[in-house]
C-alpha positions in Angstrom: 11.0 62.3 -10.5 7.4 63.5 -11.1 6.7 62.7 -14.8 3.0 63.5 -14.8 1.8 66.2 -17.5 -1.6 68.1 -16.8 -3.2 70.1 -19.9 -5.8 72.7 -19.2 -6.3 72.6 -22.8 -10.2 72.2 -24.2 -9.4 69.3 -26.6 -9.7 66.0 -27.1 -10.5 66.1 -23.2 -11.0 69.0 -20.8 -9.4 68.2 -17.6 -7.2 64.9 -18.4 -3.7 64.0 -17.1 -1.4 61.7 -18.7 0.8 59.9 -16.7 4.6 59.6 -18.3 6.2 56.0 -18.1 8.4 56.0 -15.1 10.7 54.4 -17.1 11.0 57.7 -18.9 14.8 58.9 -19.6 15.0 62.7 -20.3 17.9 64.8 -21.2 18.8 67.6 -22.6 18.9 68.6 -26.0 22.3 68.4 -28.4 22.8 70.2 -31.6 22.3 66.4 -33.3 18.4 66.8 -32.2 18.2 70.2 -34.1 16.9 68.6 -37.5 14.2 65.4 -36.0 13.0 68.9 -33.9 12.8 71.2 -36.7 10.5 68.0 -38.0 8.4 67.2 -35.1 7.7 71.6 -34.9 6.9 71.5 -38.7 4.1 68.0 -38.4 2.7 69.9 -35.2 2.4 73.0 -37.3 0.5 70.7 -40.2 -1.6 68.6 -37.6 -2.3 71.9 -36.0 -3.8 73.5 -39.6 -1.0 76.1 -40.4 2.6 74.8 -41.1 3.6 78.4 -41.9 4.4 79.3 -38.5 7.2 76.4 -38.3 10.7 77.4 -38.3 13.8 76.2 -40.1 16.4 73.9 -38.6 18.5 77.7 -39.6 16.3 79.7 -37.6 16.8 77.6 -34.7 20.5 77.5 -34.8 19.9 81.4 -34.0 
């Protein structure tokens, strides 16, 4: 499986790829991953400047 992630984004570095471990295990997600994702989108939201756009563990179970 090809694990390799390239961003077009402008920051920290225009052009990069970052290469996944090959070691990497993914799967889907389970309703147990609902809260530690409902964390990870609000501390993106905060890193990002605006954690007002992060939804609720509730509005994910939608």
């Amino acid at each position: 499986m090809n694990t390799e992630i390239k961003t077009t984004e402008t920051s920290p570095a225009p052009g990069t790829a970052t290469t996944l471990s090959a070691g990497l295990k993914l799967r889907p997600a389970q309703w147990a991953d609902l809260k530690p994702v409902t964390q990870l989108i609000l501390d993106v939201c905060i890193a990002d400047g605006d954690p007002t756009v992060a939804v609720t563990s509730e509005e994910l179970e939608r």
